[in-house]
C-alpha positions in Angstrom: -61.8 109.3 135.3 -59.3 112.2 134.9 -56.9 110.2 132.6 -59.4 108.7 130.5 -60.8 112.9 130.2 -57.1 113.9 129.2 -56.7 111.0 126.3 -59.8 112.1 124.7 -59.0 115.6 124.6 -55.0 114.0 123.0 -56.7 111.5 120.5 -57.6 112.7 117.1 -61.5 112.0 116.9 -60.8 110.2 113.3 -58.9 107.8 115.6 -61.2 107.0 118.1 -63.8 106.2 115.7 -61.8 104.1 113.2 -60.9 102.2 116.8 -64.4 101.3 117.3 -65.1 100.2 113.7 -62.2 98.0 114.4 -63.6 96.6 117.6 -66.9 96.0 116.2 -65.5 94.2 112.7 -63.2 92.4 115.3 -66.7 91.1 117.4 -65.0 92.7 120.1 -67.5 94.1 122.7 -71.4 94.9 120.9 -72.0 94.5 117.7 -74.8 97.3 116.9 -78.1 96.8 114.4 -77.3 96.0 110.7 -77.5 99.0 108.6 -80.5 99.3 106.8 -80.3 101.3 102.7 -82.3 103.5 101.1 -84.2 102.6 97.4 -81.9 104.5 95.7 -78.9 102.7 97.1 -80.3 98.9 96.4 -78.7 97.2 93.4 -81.1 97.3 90.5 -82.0 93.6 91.4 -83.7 94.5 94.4 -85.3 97.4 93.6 -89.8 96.5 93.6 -91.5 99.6 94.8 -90.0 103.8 94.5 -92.8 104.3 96.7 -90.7 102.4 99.9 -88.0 104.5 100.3 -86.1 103.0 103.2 -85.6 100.2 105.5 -83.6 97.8 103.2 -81.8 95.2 104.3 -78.2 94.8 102.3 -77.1 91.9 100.3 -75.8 89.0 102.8 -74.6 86.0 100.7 -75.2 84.5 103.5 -78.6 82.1 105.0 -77.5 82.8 108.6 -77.1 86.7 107.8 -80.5 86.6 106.3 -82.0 84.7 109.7 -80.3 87.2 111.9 -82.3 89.8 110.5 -85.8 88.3 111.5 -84.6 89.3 115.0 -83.4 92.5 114.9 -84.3 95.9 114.4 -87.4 96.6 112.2 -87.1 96.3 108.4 -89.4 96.8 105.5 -89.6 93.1 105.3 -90.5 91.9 109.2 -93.8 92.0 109.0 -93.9 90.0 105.8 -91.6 87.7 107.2 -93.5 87.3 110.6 -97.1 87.9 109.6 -96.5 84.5 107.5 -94.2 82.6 109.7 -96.9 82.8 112.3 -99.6 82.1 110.1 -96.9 78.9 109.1 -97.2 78.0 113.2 -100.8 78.2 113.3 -101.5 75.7 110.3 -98.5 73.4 111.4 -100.7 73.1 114.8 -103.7 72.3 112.7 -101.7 69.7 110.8 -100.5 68.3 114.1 -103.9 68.3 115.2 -105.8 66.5 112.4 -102.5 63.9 112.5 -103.0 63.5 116.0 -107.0 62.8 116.3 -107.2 61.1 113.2 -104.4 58.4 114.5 -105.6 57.8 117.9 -109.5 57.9 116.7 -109.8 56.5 113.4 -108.9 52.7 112.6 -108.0 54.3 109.3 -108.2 51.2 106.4 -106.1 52.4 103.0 -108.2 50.3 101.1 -110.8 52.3 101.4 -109.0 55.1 99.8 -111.9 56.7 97.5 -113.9 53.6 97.3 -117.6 53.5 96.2 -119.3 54.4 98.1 -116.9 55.4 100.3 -115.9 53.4 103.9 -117.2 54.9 106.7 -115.1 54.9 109.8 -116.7 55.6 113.1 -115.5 58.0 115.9 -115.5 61.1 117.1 -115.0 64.1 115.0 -113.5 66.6 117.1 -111.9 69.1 114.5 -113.0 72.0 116.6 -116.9 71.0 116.7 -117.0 70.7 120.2 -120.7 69.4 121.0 -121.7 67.9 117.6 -122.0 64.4 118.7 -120.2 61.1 117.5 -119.6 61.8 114.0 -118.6 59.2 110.6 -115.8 60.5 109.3 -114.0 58.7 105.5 -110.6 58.7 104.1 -111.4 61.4 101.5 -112.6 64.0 104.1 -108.7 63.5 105.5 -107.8 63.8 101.9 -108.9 67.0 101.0 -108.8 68.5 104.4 -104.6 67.9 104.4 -104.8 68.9 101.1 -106.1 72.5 102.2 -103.6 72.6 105.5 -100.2 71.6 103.6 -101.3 73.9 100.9 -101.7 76.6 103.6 -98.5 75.4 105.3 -96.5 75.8 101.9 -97.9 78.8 101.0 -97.4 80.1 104.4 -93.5 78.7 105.0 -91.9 79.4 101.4 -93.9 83.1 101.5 -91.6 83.7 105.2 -89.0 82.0 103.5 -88.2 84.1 100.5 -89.0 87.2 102.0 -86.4 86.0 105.0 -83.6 85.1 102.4 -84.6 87.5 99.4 -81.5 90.1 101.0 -79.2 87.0 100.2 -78.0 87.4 96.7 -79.2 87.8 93.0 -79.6 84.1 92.2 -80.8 83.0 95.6 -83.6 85.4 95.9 -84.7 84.6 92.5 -85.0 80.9 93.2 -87.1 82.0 97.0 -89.3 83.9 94.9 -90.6 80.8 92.6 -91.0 78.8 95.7 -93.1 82.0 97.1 -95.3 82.1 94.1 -95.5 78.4 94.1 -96.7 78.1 97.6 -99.9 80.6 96.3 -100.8 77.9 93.6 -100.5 75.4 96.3 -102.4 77.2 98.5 -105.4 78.0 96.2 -105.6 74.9 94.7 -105.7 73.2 98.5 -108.4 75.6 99.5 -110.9 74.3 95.9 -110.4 70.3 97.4 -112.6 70.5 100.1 -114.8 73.6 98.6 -115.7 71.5 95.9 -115.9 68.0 97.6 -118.6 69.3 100.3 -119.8 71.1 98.2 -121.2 68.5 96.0 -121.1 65.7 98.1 -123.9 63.9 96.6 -123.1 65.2 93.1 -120.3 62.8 92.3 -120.0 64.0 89.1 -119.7 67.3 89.2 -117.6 67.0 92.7 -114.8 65.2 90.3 -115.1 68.1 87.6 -114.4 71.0 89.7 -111.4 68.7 91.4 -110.3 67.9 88.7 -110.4 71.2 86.9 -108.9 73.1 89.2 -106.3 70.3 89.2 -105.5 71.5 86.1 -105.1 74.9 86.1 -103.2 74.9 89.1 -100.8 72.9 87.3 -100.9 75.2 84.3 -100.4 78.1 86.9 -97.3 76.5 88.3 -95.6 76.2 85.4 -96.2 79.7 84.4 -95.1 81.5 87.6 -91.9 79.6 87.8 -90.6 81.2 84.8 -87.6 83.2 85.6 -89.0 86.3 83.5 -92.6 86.2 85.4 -90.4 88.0 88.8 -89.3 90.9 87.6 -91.6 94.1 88.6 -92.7 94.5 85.0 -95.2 91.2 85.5 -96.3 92.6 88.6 -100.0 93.1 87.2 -99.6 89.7 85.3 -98.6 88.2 88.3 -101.5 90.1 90.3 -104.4 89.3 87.2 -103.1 85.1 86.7 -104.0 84.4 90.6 -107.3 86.4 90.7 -107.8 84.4 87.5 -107.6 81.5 89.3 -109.1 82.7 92.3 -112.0 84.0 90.6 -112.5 80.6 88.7 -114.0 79.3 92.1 -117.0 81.8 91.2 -118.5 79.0 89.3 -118.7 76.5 91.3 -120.1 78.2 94.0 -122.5 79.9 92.0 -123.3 76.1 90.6 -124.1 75.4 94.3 -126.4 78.1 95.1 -128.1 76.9 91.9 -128.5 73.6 93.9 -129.1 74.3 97.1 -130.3 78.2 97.8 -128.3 80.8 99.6 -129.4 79.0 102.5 -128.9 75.3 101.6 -125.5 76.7 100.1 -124.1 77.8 103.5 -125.3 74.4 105.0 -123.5 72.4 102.2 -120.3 73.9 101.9 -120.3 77.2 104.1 -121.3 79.4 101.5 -120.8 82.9 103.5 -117.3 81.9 104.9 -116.1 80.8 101.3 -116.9 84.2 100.0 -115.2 86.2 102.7 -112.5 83.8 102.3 -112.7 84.8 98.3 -113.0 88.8 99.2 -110.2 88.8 101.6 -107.8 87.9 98.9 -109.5 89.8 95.9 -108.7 92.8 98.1 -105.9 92.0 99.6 -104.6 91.9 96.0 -105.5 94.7 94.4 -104.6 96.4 97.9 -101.3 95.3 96.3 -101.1 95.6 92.9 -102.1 99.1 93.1 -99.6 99.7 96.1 -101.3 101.9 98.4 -101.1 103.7 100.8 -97.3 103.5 99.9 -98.2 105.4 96.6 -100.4 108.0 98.1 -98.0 108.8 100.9 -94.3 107.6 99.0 -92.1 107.1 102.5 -94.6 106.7 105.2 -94.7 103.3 104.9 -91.4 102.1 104.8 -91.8 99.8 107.8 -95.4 99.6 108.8 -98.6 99.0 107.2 -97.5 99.0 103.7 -99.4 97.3 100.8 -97.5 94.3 100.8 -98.0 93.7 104.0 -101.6 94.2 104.1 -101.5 91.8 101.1 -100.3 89.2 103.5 -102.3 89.6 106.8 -105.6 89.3 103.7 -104.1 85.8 103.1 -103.7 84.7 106.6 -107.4 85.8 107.5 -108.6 83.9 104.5 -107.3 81.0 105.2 -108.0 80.9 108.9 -111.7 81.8 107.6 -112.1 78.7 105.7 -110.5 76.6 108.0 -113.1 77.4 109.9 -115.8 77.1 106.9 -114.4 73.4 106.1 -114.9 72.2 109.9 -118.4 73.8 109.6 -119.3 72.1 105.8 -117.4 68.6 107.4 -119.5 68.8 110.2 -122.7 69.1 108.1 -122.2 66.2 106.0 -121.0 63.7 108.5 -124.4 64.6 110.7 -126.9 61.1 110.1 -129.9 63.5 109.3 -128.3 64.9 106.5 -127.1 61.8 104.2 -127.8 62.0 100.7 -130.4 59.7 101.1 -132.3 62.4 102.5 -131.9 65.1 100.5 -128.4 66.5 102.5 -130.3 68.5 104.8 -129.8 71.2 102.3 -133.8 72.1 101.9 
C-alpha cells in the first residue's frame, strides 16, 4: 500500500494517464463505454436534427462496432434501434405462428391458389380467436395475411437495421437508409392486402381494384424513396408528405366500405374502428416527426429519451400490432358459416 502511495506522488500525472490510454487501446484490463459526440462535432453527413444535441455515436467502419453499440451505454439511437428490433421479434413469432398452424392444420392444395371461387380448406382457425369454432380458411386469406406480417417484419428489421449500422460510414449508412424507407413501402402496402380483401370480400371487383392500386403506387413509392437525393434532411417533409400520401390513399376505400356496409357493418367486414386507429397512429406519429417535437420546443432535453423520432417509431409498432389484431377480427368474420356472401355477409 505504502509503495504504491510513494510512486504516485513520483509519477508525473500526464504519465499515469497516457499509461492507461495505453492499457485500454492495448484491450488490456476494461475497456470503458464508447464515447458518445455532440451535433456540432458529427461530420456534416450525419448531422439530421440541431435540436439533438448529444449522444452520438462516432463513425465505426465497422458492422461489428456498430452491433456493439446496441448493448451499451444509452445513445440517441437505442430506442430506435430496440423499439423496432422488438417489434421485428414480435411479428417473426406471428410469422412462425401462422407457418406453424397453417402446416399442421391445413392440407394446403396450390392449385387452389386464387381459384374461382376459391377452395375451401377445412380446420381450425386458431390465429388468436380462441372460442370461434371450426373455421374454413383458403389460400388467399394466407396470402394476404403473410403479405401484411413480412411487410411488418421488413419494415420492422431494415428500420433496426439502419439505425444499428447508420454510425458505420458515409456510403453504408446511405444504402441502410433506402432499405429503411423501403421497408415503410413494404409495410404499408402489406397492411392495404388484407384491408382491402376482407373488406370487399364479396365485391370481387372492387376487392382486385384497391389490390391492385395500391400495388401500384407502392411500386411507384419505391422507386422514389430509393433515390439517393430523397435522404438528405432537405426531403425530410417530402419524405414525411409521400407516405401520408400513401397512407392517406387508404381513406377511400374505407370510406367505399362504410358506403357498403354502415359504420356498423364496416367494423364487422373489415374492422372498421381498428383500421382507423391503425391509420391515426401513424398520421401522428408522423407529423410527431416531421415537426420534431418536443426536441424543438426543448433543443437538448431529448437527446436520449422520448424524442420525436422515437415517438415516431413506437406509433408504427402500435399500429401494426392494432391491425394485426383487426385482420384476425375481419378473418374471423368472414370465415363464420352465417356470414357467407350468400347471405348478405352478415354485414346488415
Amino acid at each position: 500500500m505504502a509503495r504504491d502511495t510513494v510512486y504516485r506522488r513520483k509519477t508525473p500525472t500526464g504519465a499515469v494517464n497516457a499509461v492507461k490510454d495505453m492499457v485500454k487501446d492495448k484491450g488490456i484490463g476494461p475497456r470503458s463505454a464508447y464515447p458518445l459526440m455532440s451535433f456540432k462535432e458529427l461530420p456534416e453527413w450525419m448531422q439530421d436534427s440541431r435540436y439533438i444535441r448529444t449522444g452520438y455515436r462516432q463513425e465505426t467502419r465497422s458492422y461489428w462496432e456498430c452491433a456493439k453499440t446496441v448493448f451499451g451505454q444509452p445513445h440517441n439511437e437505442s430506442v430506435n434501434i430496440w423499439s423496432h428490433l422488438i417489434g421485428f421479434i414480435i411479428f417473426a413469432v406471428f410469422c412462425l405462428q401462422t407457418t406453424l398452424a397453417a402446416s399442421s392444420l391445413f392440407d394446403i392444395v396450390p392449385t387452389a391458389l386464387f381459384s374461382t371461387p376459391p377452395r375451401i380448406l377445412s380446420a381450425p382457425l386458431i390465429f388468436g380467436l380462441g372460442a370461434k369454432a371450426t373455421l374454413p380458411i383458403t389460400i388467399e386469406d394466407l396470402v394476404v395475411f403473410y403479405a401484411f406480417l413480412l411487410g411488418g417484419m421488413a419494415c420492422l428489421g431494415l428500420s433496426a437495421s439502419y439505425h444499428c449500422f447508420h454510425c458505420h460510414s458515409e456510403p453504408v449508412s446511405a444504402a441502410w437508409n433506402r432499405c429503411d424507407y423501403a421497408g415503410i413501402v413494404l409495410l404499408i402496402t402489406g397492411s392495404f392486402y388484407p384491408a382491402a380483401y376482407y373488406g370487399f370480400y364479396c365485391h370481387r371487383v372492387w376487392q382486385g381494384v384497391y389490390i391492385f392500386g395500391i400495388t401500384g403506387i407502392g411500386l411507384a413509392t419505391l422507386c422514389t424513396v430509393t433515390l439517393k437525393r430523397f435522404r438528405t434532411p432537405a426531403f425530410r417533409w417530402i419524405r414525411t408528405g409521400l407516405f401520408l400520401a400513401m397512407g392517406l390513399s387508404g381513406i377511400i376505400p374505407v370510406l367505399h366500405g362504410v358506403f357498403l356496409y354502415g359504420f356498423d357493418g364496416a367494423e364487422k367486414a373489415f374492422s372498421f374502428y381498428y383500421i382507423t386507429s391503425h391509420g391515426a397512429l401513424y398520421v401522428i406519429g408522423a407529423l410527431i416527426y416531421g415537426f420534431r417535437v418536443p426536441e424543438k420546443w426543448y433543443p437538448g432535453h431529448f437527446d436520449i429519451w422520448f424524442s420525436s423520432h422515437q415517438i415516431f417509431h413506437w406509433c408504427v409498432l402500435a399500429a401494426a400490432l392494432i391491425h394485426y389484431r383487426g385482420v384476425i377480427l375481419a378473418m374471423g368474420h368472414w370465415h363464420m358459416p352465417e356470414n357467407s356472401c350468400s347471405l348478405g355477409g352478415g354485414v346488415e
